[in-house]
KOLDREN-163613 format. One record per residue (C-alpha): x, y, z. Coordinates in nm, 4 decimals, decimal comma, m for minus. Layout:
N
+----------+----------+----------+
:       c1 :       c2 :       c3 :
+----------+----------+----------+
:        X :        Y :        Z :
...
+----------+----------+----------+
This chain:
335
+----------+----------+----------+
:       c1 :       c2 :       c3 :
+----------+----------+----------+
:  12,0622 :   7,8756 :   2,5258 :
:  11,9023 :   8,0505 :   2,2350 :
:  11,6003 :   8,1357 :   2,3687 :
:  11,4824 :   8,3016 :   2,0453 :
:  11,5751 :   7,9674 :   1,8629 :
:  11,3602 :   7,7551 :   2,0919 :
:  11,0620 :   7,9601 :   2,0342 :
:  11,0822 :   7,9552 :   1,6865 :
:  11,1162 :   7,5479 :   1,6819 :
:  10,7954 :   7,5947 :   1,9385 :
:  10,5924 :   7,8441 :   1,6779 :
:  10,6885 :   7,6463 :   1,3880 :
:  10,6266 :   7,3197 :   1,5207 :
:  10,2950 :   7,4410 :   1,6984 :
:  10,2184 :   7,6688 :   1,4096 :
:   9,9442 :   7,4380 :   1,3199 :
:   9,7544 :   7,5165 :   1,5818 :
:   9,7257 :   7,8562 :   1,5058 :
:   9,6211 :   7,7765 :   1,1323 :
:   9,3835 :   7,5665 :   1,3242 :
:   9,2229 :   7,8686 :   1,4384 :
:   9,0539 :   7,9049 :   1,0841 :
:   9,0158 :   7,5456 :   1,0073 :
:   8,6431 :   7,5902 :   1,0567 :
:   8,6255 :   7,7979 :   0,8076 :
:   8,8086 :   7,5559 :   0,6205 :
:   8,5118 :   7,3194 :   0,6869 :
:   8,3014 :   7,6312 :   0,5617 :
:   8,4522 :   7,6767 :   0,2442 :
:   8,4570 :   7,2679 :   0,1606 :
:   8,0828 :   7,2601 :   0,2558 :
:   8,0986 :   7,0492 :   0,5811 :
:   7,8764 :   7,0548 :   0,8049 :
:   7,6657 :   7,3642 :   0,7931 :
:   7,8988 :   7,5626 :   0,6200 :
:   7,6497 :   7,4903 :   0,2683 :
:   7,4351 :   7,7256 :   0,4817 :
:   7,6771 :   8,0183 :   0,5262 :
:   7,8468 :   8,0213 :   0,1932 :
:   8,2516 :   8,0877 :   0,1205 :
:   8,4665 :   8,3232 :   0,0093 :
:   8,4525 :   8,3916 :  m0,3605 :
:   8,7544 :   8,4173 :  m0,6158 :
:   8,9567 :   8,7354 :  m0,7283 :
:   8,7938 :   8,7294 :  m1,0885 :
:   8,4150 :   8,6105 :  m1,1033 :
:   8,2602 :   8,5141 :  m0,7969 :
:   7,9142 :   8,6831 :  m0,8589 :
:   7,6917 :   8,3784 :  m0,6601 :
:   7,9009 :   8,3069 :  m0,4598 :
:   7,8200 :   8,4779 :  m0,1006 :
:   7,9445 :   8,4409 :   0,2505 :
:   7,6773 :   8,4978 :   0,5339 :
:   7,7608 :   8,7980 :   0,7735 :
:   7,6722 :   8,5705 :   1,0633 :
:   7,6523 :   8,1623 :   1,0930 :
:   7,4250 :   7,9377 :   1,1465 :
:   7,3251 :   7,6864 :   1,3993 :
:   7,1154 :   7,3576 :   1,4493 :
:   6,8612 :   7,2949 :   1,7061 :
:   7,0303 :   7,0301 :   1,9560 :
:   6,8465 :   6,6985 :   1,9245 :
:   6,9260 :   6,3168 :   1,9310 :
:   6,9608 :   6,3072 :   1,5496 :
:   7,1658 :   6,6261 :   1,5447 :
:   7,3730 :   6,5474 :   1,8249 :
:   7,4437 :   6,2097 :   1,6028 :
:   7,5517 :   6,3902 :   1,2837 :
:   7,7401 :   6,6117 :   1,4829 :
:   7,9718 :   6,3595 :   1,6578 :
:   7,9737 :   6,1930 :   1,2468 :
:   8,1421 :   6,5461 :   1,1154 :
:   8,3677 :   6,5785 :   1,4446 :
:   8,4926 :   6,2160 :   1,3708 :
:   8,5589 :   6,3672 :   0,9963 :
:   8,7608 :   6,6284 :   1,1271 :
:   8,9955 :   6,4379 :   1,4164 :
:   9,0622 :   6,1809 :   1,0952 :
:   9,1691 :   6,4858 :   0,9332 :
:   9,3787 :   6,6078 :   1,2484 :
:   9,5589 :   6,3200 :   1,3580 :
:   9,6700 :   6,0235 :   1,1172 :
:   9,7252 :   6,3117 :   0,8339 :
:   9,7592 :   6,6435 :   0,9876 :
:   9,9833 :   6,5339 :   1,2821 :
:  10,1758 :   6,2188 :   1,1615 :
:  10,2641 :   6,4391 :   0,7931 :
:  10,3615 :   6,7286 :   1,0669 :
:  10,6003 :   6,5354 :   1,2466 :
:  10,8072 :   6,3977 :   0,9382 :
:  10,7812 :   6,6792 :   0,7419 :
:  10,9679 :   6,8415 :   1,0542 :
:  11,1887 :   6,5731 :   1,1440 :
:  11,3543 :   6,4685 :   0,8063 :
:  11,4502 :   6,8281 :   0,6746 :
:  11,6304 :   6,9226 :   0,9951 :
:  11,7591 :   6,5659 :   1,0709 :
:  11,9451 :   6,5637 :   0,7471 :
:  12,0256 :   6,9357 :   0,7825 :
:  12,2077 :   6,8179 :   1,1023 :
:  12,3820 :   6,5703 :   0,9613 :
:  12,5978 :   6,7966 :   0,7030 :
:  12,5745 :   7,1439 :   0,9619 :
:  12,7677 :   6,9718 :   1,2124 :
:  13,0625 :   6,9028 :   0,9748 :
:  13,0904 :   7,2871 :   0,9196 :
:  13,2613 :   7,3468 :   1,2640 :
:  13,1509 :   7,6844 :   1,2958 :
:  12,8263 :   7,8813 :   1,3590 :
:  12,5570 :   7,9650 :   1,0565 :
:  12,5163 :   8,3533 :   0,9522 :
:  12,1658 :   8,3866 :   0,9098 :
:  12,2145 :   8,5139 :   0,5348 :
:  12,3086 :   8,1462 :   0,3984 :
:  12,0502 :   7,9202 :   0,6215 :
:  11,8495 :   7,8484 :   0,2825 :
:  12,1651 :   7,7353 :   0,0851 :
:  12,4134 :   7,6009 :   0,3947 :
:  12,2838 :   7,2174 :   0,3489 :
:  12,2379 :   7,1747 :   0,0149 :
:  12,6092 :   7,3736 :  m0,0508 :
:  12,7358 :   7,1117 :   0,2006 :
:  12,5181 :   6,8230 :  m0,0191 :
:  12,6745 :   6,9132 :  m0,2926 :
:  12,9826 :   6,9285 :  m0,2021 :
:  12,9997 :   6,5697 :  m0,0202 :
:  12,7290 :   6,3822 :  m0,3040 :
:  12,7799 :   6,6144 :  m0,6244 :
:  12,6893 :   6,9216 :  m0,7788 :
:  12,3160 :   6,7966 :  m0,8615 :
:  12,2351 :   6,8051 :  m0,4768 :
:  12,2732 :   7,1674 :  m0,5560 :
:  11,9649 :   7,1945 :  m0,7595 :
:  11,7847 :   6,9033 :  m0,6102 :
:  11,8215 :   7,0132 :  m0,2103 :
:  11,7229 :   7,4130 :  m0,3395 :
:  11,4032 :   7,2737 :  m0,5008 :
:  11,3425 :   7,0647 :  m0,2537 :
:  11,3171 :   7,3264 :  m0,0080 :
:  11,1280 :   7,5585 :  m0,2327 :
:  10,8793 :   7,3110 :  m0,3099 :
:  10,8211 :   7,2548 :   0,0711 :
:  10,8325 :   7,6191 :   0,1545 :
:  10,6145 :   7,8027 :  m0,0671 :
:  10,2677 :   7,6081 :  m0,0182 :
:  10,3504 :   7,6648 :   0,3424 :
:  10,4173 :   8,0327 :   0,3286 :
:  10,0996 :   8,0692 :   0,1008 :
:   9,8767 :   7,8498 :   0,3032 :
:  10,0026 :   8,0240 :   0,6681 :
:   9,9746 :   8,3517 :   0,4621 :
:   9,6161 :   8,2546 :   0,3659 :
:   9,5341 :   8,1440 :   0,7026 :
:   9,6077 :   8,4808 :   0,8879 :
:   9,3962 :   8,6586 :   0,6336 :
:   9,1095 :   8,4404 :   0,6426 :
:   9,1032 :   8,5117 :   1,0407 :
:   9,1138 :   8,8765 :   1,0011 :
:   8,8653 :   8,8683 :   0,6987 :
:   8,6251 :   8,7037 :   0,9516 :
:   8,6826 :   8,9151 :   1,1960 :
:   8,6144 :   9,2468 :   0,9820 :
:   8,3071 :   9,0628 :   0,7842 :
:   8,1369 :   8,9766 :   1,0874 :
:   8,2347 :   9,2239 :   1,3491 :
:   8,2283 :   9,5803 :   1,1526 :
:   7,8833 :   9,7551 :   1,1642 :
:   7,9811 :   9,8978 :   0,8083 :
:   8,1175 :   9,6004 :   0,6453 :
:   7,8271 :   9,3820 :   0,7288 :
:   7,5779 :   9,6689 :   0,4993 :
:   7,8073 :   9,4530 :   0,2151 :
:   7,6415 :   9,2347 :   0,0041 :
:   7,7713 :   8,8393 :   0,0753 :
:   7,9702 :   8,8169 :  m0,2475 :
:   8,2022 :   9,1298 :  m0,1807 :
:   8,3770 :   8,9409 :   0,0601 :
:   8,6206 :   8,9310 :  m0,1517 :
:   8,7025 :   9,3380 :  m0,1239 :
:   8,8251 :   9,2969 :   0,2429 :
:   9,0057 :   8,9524 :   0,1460 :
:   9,1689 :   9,0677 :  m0,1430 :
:   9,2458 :   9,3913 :   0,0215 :
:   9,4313 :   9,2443 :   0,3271 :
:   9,6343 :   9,0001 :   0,1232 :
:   9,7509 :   9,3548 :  m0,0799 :
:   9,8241 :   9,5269 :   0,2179 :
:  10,0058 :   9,2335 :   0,3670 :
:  10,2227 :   9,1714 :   0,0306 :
:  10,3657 :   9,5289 :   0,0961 :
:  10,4163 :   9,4647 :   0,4562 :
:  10,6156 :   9,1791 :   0,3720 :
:  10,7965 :   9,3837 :   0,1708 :
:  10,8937 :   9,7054 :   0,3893 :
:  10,9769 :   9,3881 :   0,6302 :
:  11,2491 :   9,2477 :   0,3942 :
:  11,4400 :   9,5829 :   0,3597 :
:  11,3874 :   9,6557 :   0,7270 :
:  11,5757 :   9,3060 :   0,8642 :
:  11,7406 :   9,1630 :   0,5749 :
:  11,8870 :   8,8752 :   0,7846 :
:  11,6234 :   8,6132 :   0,7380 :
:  11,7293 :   8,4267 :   1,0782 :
:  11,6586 :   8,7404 :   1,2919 :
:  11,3408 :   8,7839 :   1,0900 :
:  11,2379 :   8,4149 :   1,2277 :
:  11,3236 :   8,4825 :   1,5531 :
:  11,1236 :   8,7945 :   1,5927 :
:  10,8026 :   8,6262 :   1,4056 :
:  10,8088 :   8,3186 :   1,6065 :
:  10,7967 :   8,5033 :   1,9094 :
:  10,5134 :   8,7189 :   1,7827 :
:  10,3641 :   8,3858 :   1,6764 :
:  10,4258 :   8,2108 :   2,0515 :
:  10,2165 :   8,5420 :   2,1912 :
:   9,9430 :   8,4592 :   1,9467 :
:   9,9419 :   8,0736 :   1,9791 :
:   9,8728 :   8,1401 :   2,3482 :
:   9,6047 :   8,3653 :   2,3220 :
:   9,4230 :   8,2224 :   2,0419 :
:   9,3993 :   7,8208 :   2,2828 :
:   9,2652 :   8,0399 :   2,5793 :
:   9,0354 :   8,2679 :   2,3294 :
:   8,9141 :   7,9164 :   2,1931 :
:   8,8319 :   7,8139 :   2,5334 :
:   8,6450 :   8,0569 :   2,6815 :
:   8,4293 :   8,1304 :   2,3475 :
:   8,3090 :   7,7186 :   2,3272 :
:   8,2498 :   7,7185 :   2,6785 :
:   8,0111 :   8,0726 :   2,6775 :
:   7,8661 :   8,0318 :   2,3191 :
:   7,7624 :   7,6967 :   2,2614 :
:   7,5520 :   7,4645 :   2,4027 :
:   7,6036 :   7,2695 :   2,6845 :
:   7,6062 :   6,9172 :   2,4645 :
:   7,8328 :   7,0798 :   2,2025 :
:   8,1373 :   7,1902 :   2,4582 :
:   8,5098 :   7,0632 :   2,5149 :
:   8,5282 :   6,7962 :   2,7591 :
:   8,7581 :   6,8224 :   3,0373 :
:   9,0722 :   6,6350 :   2,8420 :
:   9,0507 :   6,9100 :   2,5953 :
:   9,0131 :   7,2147 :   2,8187 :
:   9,3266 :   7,1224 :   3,0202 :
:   9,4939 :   7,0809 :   2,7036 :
:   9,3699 :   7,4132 :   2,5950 :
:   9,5250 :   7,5525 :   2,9417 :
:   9,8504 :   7,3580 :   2,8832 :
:   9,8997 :   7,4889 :   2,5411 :
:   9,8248 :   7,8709 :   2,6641 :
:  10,0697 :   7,8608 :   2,9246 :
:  10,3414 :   7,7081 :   2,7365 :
:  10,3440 :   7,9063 :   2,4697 :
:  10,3504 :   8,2128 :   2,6380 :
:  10,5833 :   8,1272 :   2,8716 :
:  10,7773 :   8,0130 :   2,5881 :
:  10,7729 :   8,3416 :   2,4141 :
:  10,7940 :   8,5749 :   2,7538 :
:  11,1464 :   8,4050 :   2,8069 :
:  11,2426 :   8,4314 :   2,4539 :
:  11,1255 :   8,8204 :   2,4142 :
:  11,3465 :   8,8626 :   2,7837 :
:  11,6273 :   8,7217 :   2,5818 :
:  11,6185 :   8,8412 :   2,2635 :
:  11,5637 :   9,2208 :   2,4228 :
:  11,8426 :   9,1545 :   2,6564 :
:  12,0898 :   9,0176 :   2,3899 :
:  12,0251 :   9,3153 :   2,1490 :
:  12,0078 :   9,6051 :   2,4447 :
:  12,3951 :   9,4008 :   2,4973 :
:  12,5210 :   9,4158 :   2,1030 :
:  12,4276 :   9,7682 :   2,1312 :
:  12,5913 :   9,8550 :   2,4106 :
:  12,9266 :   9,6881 :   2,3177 :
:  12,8203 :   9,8579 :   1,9441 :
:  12,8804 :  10,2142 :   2,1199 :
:  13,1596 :  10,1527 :   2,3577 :
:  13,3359 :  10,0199 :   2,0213 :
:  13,2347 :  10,3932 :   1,8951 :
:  13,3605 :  10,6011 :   2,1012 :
:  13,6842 :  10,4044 :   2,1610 :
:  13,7597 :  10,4456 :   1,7813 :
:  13,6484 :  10,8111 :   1,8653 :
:  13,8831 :  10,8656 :   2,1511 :
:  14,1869 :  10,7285 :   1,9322 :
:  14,4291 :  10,4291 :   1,9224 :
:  14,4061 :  10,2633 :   2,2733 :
:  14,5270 :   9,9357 :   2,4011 :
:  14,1948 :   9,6892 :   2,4426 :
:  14,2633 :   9,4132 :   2,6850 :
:  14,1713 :   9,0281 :   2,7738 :
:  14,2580 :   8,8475 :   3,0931 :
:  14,5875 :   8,8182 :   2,9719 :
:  14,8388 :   9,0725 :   3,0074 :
:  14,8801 :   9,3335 :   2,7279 :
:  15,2883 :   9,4388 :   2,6538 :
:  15,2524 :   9,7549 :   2,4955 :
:  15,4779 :  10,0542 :   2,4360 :
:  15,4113 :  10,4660 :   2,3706 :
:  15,4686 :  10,6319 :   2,0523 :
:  15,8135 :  10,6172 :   1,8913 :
:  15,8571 :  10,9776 :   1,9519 :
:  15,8214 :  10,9625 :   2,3252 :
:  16,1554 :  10,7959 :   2,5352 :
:  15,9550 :  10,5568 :   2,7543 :
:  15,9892 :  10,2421 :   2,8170 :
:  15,7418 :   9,9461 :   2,7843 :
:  15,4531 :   9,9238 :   3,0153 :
:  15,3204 :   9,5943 :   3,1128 :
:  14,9263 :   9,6473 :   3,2300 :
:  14,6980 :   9,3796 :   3,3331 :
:  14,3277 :   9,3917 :   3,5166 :
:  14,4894 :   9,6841 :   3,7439 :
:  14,5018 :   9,9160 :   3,4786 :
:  14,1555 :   9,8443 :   3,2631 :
:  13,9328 :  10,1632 :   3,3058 :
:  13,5963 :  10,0809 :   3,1058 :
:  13,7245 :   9,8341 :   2,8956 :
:  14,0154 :  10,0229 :   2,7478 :
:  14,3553 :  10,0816 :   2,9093 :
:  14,5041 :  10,4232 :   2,9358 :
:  14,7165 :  10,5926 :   3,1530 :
:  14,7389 :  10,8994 :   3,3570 :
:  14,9923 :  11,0450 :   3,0612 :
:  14,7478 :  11,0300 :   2,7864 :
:  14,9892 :  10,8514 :   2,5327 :
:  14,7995 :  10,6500 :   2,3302 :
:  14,9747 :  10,3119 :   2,3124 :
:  14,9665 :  10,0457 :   2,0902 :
:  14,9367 :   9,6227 :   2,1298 :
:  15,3617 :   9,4644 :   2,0868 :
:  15,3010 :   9,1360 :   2,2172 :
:  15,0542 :   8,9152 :   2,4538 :
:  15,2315 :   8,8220 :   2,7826 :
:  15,1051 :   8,5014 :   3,0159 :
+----------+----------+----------+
């Protein structure tokens, strides 16, 4: 098993709950809540009133707060569930369902160069040429709100993080906020960049985010949990339901990603070793490799010996040679 593989289908599919990290500051930004209070993050161009507060702000706990709380938490789970999770599930399902359906007919693995174009080449070539277009646009269409919201979503966490927790960024004034947004988003565009020319294959690229992701996913339930259950108020905390689920969601998803990061590590410290023994056998010269079959094979043409048949006796490293040192050279596979 593709341990990699699974943890990507885990990150991916579970990658909401890491957005979900910033989704109150979602609530911020639309004005739920208390968030008119605090402010939001301004634009790129313009901006000038609009400020975000260094800190937040909270409500004195009483019957009619309590009530207006429970009214903005029933906003949110609407949110969550029938939209959030049900649009999750499909928009999951149906791409790789029908993805399936046409990779299976291939009969051989998929390079991670031609994952974007595999189905809809396949589409195409079963339902017509305008599957082509239509599958490619389809995909991009899907793909690029995502990347720019999940981009957006890991810069809004570190934004917070640097607005609020920085000695020195907090002497800012609320509406230049947009400096350390604006700033990471830069810095992460040429990230993304140095990434692309460091691992060109976009399927090892997944692999090695998703993991990363896993770690993070993990951390950021238990991180969740223990800040609601020291900072707020007793009649504001998780119930018991949602702490275990918090637990259960931090210790599969690292798990998850320890076995995957065991595997991945294991698999490439393997490709390099085979990398180098494939080295220095071209080094060393022409030498028979072998299988568990028998290898026939013969020495030079210059040299009056006869055939030697060599099996598993005669493999030294992977490589056969023999005490002579004449190279010799593959005539025909014996049972």
């Amino acid at each position: 098993m593709d341990w990699a593989l699974v943890a990507a289908f885990a990150a991916i599919a579970g990658a909401g709950g890491l957005s979900n990290t910033a989704f109150s500051a979602y609530c911020r930004d639309k004005g739920w809540g208390m968030g008119p209070l605090v402010g939001a993050l301004p634009s790129a161009v313009g901006g000038h009133t609009i400020q975000l507060s260094h800190v937040g702000k909270v409500f004195r706990v009483t019957a009619d707060s309590l009530r207006r709380w429970f009214g903005w938490l029933r906003v949110l789970r609407r949110d969550q569930w029938p939209i959030w999770i049900v649009g999750c599930v499909f928009g999951m399902a149906i791409p790789s369902l029908v993805s399936l359906q046409f990779i299976q007919k291939l009969g051989r693995e998929v390079k991670g160069d031609e994952l974007a174009a595999v189905t809809a080449k396949l589409m195409s070539e079963e339902h017509g040429r305008v599957f082509w277009w239509l599958t490619l646009l389809c995909g991009f269409v899907v793909l690029a709100p995502s990347q720019v919201s999940s981009m957006d979503g890991l810069i809004r966490r570190w934004t917070d993080i640097i607005w609020t927790g920085l000695p020195a960024v907090r002497k800012l004034p609320g509406n230049q906020v947009k400096l350390v947004y604006y700033g990471l988003l830069s810095a992460y565009w040429f990230f993304g960049l140095g990434v692309l020319v460091v691992i060109p294959d976009p399927l090892e690229m997944v692999k090695i985010a998703t993991i990363i992701y896993n770690y993070a996913l993990g951390f950021s339930a238990m991180h969740t949990l223990v800040v609601n259950c020291t900072l707020l108020p007793p009649a504001l905390r998780p119930g018991l339901r949602m702490r275990a689920a918090l637990v259960a969601a931090t210790v599969f998803f690292t798990l998850v990603s320890g076995i995957a990061t065991w595997d991945y590590a294991n698999k490439k410290i393997e490709q390099r070793r085979k990398a180098a023994e494939k080295t220095a056998a071209a080094a060393a010269g022409p030498r028979c490799s072998f299988s568990a079959i028998a290898l026939e094979c013969r020495p030079d043409s210059a040299t009056p010996v006869g055939p030697i048949l060599h099996g598993w006796s005669s493999v030294r490293n992977g490589f056969h040679d023999t005490d002579t040192g004449i190279p010799h050279v593959i005539q025909r596979r014996t049972a």
